[in-house]
Every structure is written in structure tokens, then in C-alpha cells.
py3Dmol code that shows the C-alpha trace and the ligand (Angstrom):
import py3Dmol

protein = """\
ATOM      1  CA  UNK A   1      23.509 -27.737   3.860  1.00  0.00           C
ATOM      2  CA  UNK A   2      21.568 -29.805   1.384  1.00  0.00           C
ATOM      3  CA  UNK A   3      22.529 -29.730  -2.577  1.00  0.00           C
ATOM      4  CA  UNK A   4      20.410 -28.815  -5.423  1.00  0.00           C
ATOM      5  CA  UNK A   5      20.486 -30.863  -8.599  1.00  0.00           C
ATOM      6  CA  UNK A   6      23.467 -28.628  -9.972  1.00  0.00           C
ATOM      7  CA  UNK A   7      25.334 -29.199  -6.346  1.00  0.00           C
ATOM      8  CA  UNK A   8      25.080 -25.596  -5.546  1.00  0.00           C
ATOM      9  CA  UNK A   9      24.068 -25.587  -1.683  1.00  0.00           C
ATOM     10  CA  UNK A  10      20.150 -24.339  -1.161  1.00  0.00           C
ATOM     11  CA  UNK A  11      20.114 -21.238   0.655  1.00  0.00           C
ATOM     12  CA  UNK A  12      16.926 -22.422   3.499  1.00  0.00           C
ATOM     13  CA  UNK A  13      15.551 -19.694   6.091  1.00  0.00           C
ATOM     14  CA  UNK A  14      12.361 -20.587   8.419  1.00  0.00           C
ATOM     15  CA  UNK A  15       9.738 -17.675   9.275  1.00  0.00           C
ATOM     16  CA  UNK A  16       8.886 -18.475  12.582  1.00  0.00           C
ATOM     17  CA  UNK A  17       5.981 -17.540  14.392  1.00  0.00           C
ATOM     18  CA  UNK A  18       2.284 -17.820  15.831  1.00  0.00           C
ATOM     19  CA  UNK A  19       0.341 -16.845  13.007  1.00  0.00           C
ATOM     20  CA  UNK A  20      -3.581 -16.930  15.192  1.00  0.00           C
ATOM     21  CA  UNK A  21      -3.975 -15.991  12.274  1.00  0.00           C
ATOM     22  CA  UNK A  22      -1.885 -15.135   9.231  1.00  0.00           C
ATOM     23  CA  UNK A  23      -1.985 -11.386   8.472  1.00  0.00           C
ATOM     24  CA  UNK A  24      -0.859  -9.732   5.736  1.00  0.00           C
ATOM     25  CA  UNK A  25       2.041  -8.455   7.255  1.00  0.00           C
ATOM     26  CA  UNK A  26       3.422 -11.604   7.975  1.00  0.00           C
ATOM     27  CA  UNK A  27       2.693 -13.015   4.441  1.00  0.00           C
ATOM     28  CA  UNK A  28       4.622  -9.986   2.864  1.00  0.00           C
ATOM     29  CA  UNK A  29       7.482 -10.791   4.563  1.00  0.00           C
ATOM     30  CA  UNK A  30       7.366 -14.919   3.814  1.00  0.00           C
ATOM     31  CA  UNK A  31       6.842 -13.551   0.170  1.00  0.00           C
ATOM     32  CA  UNK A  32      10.286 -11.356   0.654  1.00  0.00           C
ATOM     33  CA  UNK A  33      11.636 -13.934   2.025  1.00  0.00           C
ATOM     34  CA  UNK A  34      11.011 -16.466  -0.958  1.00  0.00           C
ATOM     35  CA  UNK A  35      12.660 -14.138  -2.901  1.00  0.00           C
ATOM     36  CA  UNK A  36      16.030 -14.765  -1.401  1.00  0.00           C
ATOM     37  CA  UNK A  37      16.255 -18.004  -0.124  1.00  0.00           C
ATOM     38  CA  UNK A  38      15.756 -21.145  -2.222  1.00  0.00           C
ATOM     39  CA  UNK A  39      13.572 -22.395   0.260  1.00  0.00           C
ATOM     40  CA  UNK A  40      11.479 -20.707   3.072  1.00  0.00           C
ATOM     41  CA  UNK A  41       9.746 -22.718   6.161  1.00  0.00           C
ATOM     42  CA  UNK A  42       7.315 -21.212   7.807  1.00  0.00           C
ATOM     43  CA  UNK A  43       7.579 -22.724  10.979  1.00  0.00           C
ATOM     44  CA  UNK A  44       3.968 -22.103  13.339  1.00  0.00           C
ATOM     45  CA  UNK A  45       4.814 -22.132  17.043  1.00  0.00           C
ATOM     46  CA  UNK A  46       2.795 -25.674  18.928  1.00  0.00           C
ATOM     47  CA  UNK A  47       2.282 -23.537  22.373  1.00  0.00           C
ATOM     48  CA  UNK A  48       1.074 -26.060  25.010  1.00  0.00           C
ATOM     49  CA  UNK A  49       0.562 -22.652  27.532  1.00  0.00           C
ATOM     50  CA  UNK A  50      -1.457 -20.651  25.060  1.00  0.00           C
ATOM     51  CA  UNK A  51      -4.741 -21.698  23.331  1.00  0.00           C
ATOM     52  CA  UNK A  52      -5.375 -19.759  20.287  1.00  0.00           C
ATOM     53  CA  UNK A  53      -8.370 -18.205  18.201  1.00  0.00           C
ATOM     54  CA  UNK A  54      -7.373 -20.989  15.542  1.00  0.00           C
ATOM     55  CA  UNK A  55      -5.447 -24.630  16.265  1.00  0.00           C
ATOM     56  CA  UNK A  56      -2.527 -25.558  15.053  1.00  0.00           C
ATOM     57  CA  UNK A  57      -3.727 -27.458  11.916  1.00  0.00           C
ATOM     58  CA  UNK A  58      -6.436 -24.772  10.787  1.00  0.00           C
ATOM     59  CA  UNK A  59      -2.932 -21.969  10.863  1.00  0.00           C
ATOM     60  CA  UNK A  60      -1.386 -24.549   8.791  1.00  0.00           C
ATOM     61  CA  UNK A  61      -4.083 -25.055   6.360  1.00  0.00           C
ATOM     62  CA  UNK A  62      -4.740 -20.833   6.344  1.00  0.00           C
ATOM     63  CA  UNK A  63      -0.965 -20.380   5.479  1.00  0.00           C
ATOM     64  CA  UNK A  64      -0.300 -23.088   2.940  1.00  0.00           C
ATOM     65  CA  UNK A  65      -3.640 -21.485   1.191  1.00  0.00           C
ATOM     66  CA  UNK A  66      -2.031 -18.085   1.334  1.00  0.00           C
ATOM     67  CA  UNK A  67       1.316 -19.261   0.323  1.00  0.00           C
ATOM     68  CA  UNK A  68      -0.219 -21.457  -2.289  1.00  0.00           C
ATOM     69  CA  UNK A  69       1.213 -19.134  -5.067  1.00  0.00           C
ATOM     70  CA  UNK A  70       4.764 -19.662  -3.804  1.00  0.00           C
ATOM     71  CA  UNK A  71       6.493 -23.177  -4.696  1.00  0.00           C
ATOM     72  CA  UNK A  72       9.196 -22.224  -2.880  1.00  0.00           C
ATOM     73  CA  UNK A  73       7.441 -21.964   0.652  1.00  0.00           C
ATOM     74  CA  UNK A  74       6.474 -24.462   3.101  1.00  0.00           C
ATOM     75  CA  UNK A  75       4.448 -24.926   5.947  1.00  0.00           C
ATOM     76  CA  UNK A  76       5.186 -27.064   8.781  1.00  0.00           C
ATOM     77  CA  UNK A  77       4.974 -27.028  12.392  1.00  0.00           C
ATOM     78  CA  UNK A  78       7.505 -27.022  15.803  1.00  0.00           C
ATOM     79  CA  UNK A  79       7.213 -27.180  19.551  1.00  0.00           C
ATOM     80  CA  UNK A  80       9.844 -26.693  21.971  1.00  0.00           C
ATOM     81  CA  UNK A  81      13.216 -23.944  20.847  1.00  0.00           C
ATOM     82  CA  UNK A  82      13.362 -22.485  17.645  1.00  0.00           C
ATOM     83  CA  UNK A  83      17.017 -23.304  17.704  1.00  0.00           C
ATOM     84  CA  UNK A  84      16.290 -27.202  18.118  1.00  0.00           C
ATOM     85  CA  UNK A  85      14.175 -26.794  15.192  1.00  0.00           C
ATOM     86  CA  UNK A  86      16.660 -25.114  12.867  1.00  0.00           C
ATOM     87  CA  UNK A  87      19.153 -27.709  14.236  1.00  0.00           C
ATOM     88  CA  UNK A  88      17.236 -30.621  12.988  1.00  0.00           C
ATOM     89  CA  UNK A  89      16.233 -29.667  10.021  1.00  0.00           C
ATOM     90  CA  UNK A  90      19.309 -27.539   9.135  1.00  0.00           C
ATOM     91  CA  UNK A  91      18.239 -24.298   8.608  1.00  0.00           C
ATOM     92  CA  UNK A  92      20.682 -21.246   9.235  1.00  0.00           C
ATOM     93  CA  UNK A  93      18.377 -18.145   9.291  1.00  0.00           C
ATOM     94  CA  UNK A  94      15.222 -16.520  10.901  1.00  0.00           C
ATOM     95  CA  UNK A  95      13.586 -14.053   9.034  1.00  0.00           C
ATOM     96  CA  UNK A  96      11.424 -11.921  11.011  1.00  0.00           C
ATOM     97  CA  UNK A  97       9.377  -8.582  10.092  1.00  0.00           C
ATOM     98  CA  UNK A  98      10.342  -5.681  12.233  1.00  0.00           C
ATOM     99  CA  UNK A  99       7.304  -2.926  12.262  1.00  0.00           C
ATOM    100  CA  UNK A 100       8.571  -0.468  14.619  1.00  0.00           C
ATOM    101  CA  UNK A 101      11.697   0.686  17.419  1.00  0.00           C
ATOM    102  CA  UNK A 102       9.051  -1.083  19.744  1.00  0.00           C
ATOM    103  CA  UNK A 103       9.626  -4.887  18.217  1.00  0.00           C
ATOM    104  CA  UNK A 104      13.673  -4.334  18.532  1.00  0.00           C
ATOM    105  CA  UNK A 105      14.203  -5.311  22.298  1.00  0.00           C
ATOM    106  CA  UNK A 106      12.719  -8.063  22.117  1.00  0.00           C
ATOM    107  CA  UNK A 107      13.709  -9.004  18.708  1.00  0.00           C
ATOM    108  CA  UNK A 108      16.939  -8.609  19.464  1.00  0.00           C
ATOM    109  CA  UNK A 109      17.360 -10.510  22.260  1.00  0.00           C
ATOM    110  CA  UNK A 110      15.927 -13.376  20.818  1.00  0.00           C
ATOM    111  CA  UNK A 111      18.653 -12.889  17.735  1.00  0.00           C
ATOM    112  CA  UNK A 112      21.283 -12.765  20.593  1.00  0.00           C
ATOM    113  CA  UNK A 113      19.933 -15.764  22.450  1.00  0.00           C
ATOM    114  CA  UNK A 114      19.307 -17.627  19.021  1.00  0.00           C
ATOM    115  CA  UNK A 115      22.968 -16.915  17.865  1.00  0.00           C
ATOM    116  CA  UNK A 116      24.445 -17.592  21.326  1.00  0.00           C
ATOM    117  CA  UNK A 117      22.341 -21.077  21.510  1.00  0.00           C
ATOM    118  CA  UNK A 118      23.300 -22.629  17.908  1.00  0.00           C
ATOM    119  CA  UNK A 119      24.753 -19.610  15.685  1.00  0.00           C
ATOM    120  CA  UNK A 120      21.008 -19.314  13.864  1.00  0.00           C
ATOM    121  CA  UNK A 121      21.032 -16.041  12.302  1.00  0.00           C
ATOM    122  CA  UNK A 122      18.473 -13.687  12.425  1.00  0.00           C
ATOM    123  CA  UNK A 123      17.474 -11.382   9.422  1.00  0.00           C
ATOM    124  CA  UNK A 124      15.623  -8.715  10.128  1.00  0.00           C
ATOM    125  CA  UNK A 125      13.221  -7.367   7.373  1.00  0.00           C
ATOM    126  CA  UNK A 126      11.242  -3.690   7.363  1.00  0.00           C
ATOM    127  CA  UNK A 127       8.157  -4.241   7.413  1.00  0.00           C
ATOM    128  CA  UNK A 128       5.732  -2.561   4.520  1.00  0.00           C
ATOM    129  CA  UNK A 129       4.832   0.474   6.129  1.00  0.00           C
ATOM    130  CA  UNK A 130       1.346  -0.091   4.944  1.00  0.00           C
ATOM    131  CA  UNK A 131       1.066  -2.944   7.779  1.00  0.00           C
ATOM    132  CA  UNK A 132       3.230  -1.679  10.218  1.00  0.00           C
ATOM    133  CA  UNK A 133       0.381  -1.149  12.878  1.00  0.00           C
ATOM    134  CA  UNK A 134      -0.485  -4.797  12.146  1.00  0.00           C
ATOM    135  CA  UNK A 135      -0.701  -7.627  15.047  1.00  0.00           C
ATOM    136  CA  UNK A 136      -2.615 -10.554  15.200  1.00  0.00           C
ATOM    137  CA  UNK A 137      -4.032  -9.651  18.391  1.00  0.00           C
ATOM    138  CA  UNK A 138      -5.286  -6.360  16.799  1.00  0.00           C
ATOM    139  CA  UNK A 139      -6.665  -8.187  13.967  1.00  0.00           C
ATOM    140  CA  UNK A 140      -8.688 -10.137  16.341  1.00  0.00           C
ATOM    141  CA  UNK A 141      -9.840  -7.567  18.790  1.00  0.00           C
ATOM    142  CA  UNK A 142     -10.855  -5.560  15.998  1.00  0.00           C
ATOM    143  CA  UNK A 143     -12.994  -8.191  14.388  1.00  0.00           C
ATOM    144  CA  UNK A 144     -14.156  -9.356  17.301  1.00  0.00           C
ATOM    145  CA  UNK A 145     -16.364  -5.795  17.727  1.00  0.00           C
ATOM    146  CA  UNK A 146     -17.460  -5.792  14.019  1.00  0.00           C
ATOM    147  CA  UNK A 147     -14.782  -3.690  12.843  1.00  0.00           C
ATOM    148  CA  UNK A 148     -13.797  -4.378   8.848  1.00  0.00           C
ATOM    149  CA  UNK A 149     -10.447  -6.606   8.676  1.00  0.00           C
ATOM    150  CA  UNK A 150     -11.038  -7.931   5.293  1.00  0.00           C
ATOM    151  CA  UNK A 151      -7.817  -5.745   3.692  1.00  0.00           C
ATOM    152  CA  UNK A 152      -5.377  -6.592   6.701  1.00  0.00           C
ATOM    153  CA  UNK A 153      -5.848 -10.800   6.250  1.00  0.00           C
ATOM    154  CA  UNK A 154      -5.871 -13.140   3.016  1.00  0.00           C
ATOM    155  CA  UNK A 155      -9.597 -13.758   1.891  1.00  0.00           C
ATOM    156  CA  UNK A 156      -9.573 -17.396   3.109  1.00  0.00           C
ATOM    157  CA  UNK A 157      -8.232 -15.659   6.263  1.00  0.00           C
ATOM    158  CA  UNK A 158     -10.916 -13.351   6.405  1.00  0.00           C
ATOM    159  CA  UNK A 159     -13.841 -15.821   5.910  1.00  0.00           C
ATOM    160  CA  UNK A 160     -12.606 -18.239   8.554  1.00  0.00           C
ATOM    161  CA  UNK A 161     -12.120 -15.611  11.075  1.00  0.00           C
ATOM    162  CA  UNK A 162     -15.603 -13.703  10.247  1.00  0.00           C
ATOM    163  CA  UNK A 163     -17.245 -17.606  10.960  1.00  0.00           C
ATOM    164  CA  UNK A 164     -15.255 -18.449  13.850  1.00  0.00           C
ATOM    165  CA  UNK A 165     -16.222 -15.665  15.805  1.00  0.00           C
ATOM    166  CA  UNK A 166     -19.436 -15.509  15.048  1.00  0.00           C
ATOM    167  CA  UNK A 167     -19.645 -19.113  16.490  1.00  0.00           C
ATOM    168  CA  UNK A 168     -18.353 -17.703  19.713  1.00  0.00           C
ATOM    169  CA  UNK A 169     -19.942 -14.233  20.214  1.00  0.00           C
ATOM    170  CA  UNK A 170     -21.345 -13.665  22.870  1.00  0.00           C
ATOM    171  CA  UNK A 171     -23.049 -10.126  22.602  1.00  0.00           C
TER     172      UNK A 171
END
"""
ligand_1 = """\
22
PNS
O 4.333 -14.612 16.235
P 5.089 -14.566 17.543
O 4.256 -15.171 18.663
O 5.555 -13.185 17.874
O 6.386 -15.491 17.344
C 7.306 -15.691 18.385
C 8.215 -16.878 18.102
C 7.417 -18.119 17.794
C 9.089 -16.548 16.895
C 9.118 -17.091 19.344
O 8.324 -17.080 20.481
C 9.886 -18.399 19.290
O 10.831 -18.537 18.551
N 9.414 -19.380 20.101
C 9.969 -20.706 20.135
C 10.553 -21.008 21.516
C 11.962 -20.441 21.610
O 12.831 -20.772 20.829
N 12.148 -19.560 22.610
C 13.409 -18.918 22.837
C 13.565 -17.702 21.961
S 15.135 -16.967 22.127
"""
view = py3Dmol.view(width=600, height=400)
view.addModel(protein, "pdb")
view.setStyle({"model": 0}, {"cartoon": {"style": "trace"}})
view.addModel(ligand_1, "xyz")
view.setStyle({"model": 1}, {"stick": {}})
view.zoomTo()
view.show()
């Protein structure tokens, strides 16, 4: 585990995930998670299998903006196992947002798998109730029929997805 200046080991966790795009949920819980660990990585999934809303480099660019105002978060970028990641670059922890009973299956099995692969922990975090109906995919769909997202996604969130989608309607 690396050293800070004073030689006390930095606590690092990464927030994985797909963020097409960033919602407010998630950022609640990267800003949680800066507040316990030294150093939080917010690690965007590269998925070769799945083209998304936004690319790679536009999620990065929408999360360091809405991480700007944390100095302890940063963004980067991984393809292939979580656990390979975390290996690499020596990071212990997952932090993930749970937001209901529903996410726990899954969740957990990827803890299990996670653990059982490389002994990466998992923390799980509650998720503000206020975005606990909150997906990605629901933030698109919605927007997508002219329904108002602007309070569920950071502004520069919110303007990029109200643009993009206008360049691809199709009414
Ligand atoms: O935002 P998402 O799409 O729900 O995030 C899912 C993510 C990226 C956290 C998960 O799919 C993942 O860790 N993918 C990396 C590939 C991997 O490690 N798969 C095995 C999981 S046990």
C-alpha cells in the first residue's frame, strides 16, 4: 500500500462502474466515499460488447467535471476484470451504492467473486433515499421522451445529455 508523506499507508478504494452517464446517485456515493478513503478512483468500465449514449472519454470528462470539487477523487479508465485492475494499481476496496433488496443478488455475487478472485473487498454504501429509484438507463429513457432530468444529473451532465439526444431524435 503506498505511503503518504508522514509514512502512514493511504487508505485507496475505486468506484467502479459504467457511468452512460454520471447521475447523481452515483456522485453521492464517490462523494461518501472521499470522505473515508484518502484516495477514491473512479474507475469507468471500457465495454467492447456495449456501445453507450456517451464514449468513454466524454464519461471521463462528465465525471472529472462533477468531481472537480473533490481533490481527493480521480478519474481513470479499465477494461477487462475489476480485480486485474485493483491488482495493478493496488487498490483493496470497491465501493458500490446499494438502492434497493433488488441490487443485492447481484451485488453480492460480484463481492463473492471479487473476494474469491484477489481478496478485493467490497463496501457496500445505502444509497440516499432521495435517488434510490435512480439508473442510468432511467435517466436516459426518461430524457429521451422529453421528460425533466435536470435534478437527477450534474448540470454539465444535464446539458450534454439534453444536446446529445437531440442530435439523435428521431420523432
Ligand atoms: O454501472 P454498472 O454497469 O452497474 O457497473 C458494473 C461494473 C462495471 C461494476 C461491473 O460490471 C464490473 O466490475 N465489470 C468489470 C468486469 C468484471 O470484473 N467482471 C466480473 C465481476 S465479478
Amino acid at each position: 500500500m503506498p505511503a503518504d508523506p508522514s509514512g502512514r499507508p493511504r487508505r485507496r478504494a475505486v468506484c467502479p462502474g459504467s457511468f452512460d452517464p454520471v447521475t447523481c446517485g452515483h456522485l453521492d456515493i464517490i462523494e461518501r466515499a472521499s470522505a473515508i478513503y484518502d484516495e477514491v478512483v473512479v474507475g469507468v468500465l471500457i465495454n467492447k460488447n456495449k456501445s453507450g449514449l456517451f464514449t468513454v472519454a466524454e464519461r471521463i470528462e462528465q465525471l472529472a467535471e462533477a468531481t472537480a470539487h473533490l481533490p481527493n477523487v480521480v478519474i481513470d479508465s479499465f477494461g477487462g476484470l475489476l480485480v486485474d485492475y485493483c491488482r495493478r494499481h493496488d487498490i483493496p476496496v470497491a465501493v458500490k451504492g446499494l438502492r434497493a433488496v433488488s441490487d443485492f443478488d447481484y451485488e453480492l455475487q460480484m463481492a463473492q467473486m471479487n473476494h474469491g478472485l484477489a481478496e478485493v473487498e467490497t463496501l457496500f454504501m445505502a444509497t440516499n433515499p432521495l435517488y434510490s429509484f435512480l439508473s442510468s438507463s432511467l435517466v436516459k429513457e426518461v430524457a429521451t421522451y422529453g421528460g425533466d432530468v435536470s435534478k437527477l444529473v450534474p448540470a454539465g451532465v444535464y446539458r450534454r445529455l439534453t444536446e446529445r439526444l437531440a442530435q439523435t431524435r428521431v420523432d
